[in-house]
C-alpha positions as CSV (number, residue, x, y, z in Angstrom):
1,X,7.8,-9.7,6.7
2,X,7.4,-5.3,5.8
3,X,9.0,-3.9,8.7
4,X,10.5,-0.3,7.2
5,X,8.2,2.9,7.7
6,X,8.3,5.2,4.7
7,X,10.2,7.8,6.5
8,X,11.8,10.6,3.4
9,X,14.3,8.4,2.1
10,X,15.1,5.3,1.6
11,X,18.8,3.5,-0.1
12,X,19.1,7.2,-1.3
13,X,15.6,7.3,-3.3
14,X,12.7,9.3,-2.6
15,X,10.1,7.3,-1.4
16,X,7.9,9.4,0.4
17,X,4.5,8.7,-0.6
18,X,2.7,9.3,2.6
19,X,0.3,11.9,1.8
20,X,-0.4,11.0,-1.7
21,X,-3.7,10.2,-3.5
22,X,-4.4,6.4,-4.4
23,X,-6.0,5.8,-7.8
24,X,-7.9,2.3,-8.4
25,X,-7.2,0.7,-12.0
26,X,-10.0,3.0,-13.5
27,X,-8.9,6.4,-11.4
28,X,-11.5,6.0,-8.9
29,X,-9.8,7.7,-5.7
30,X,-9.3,4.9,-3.1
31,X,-7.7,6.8,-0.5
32,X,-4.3,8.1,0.8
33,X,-1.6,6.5,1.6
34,X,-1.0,7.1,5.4
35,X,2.2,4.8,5.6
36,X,4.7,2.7,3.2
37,X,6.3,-0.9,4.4
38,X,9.2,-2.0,3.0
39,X,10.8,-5.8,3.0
40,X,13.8,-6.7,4.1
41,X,16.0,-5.5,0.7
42,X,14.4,-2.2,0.8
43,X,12.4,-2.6,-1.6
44,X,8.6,-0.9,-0.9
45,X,6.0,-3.6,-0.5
46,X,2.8,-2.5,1.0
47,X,1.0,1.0,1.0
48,X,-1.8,1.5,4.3
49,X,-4.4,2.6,2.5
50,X,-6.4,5.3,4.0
51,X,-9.9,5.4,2.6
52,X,-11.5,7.9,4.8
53,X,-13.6,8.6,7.8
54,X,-15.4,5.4,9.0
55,X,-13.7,3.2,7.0
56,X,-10.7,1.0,8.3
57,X,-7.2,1.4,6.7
58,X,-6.0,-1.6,3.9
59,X,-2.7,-2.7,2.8
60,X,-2.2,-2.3,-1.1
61,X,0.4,-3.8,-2.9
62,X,3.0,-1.4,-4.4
63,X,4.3,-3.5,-6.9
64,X,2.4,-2.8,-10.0
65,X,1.7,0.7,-9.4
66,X,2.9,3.7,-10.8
67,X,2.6,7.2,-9.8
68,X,1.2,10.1,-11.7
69,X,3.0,13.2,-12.8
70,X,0.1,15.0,-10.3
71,X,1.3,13.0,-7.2
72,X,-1.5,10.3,-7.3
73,X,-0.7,6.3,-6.6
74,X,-2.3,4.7,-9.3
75,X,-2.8,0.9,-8.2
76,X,-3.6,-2.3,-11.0
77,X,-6.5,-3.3,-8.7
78,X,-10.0,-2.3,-8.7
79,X,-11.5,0.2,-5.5
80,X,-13.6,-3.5,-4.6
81,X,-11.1,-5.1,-4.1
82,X,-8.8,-3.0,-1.9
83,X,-12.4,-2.8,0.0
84,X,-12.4,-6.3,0.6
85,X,-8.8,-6.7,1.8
86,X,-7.8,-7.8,5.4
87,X,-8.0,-4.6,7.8
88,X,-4.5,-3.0,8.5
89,X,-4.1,-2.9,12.5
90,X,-3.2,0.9,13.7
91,X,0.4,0.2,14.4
92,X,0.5,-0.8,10.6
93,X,2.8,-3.6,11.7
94,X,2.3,-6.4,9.1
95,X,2.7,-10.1,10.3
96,X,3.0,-13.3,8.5
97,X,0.0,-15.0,8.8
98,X,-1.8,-11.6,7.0
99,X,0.8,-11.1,4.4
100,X,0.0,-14.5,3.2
101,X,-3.7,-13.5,3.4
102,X,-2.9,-10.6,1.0
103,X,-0.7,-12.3,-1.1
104,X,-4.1,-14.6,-2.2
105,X,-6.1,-11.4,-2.0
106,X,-4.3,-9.3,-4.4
107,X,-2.5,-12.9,-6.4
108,X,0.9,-11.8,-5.9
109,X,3.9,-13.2,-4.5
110,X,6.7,-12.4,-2.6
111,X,9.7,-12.2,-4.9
């Protein structure tokens, strides 16, 4: 389960990327990232996704992405499918049961 907030710095990394632009896998802009989970190693996990006014927050996978020399999160999955994803609750806390859900969603696994 992501528990860690993306709060500056993280094992002595920057890892800040609240703030920052999301790009889908053909740089449509998604959203911006409005919070950063991290797993127990450390490790970032799951971006909260925010796509803009009237539209409810998603959790995007970190692993895969890659970020820009401009600032911008650029993500390996298509502006669709963060769409469809489960709904990130406001306290961006991430349980089990919808980790699991993303994990089919996006077809990754926890390593």
């Amino acid at each position: 389960m992501s528990t860690f907030r993306d709060d500056g710095e993280h094992r002595g990394e920057p890892t800040n990327l609240t703030g920052h632009a999301v790009l889908d896998d053909h740089h449509n802009k998604v959203g911006t990232i409005s919070d950063v989970l991290y797993d127990e190693a450390g490790s970032a996990r799951w971006a909260v996704v925010d796509p803009g006014a009237m539209r409810a927050e998603k959790f995007v996978p970190v692993d895969g992405a890659y970020v820009t020399e401009s600032g911008e999160m650029v993500i390996p999955y298509a502006k669709e499918q963060v769409k469809h994803a489960p709904k990130a609750p406001r306290d961006h806390v991430l349980d089990s049961r919808t980790e699991i859900e993303l994990e089919r969603h996006y077809e990754v696994s926890h390593n």
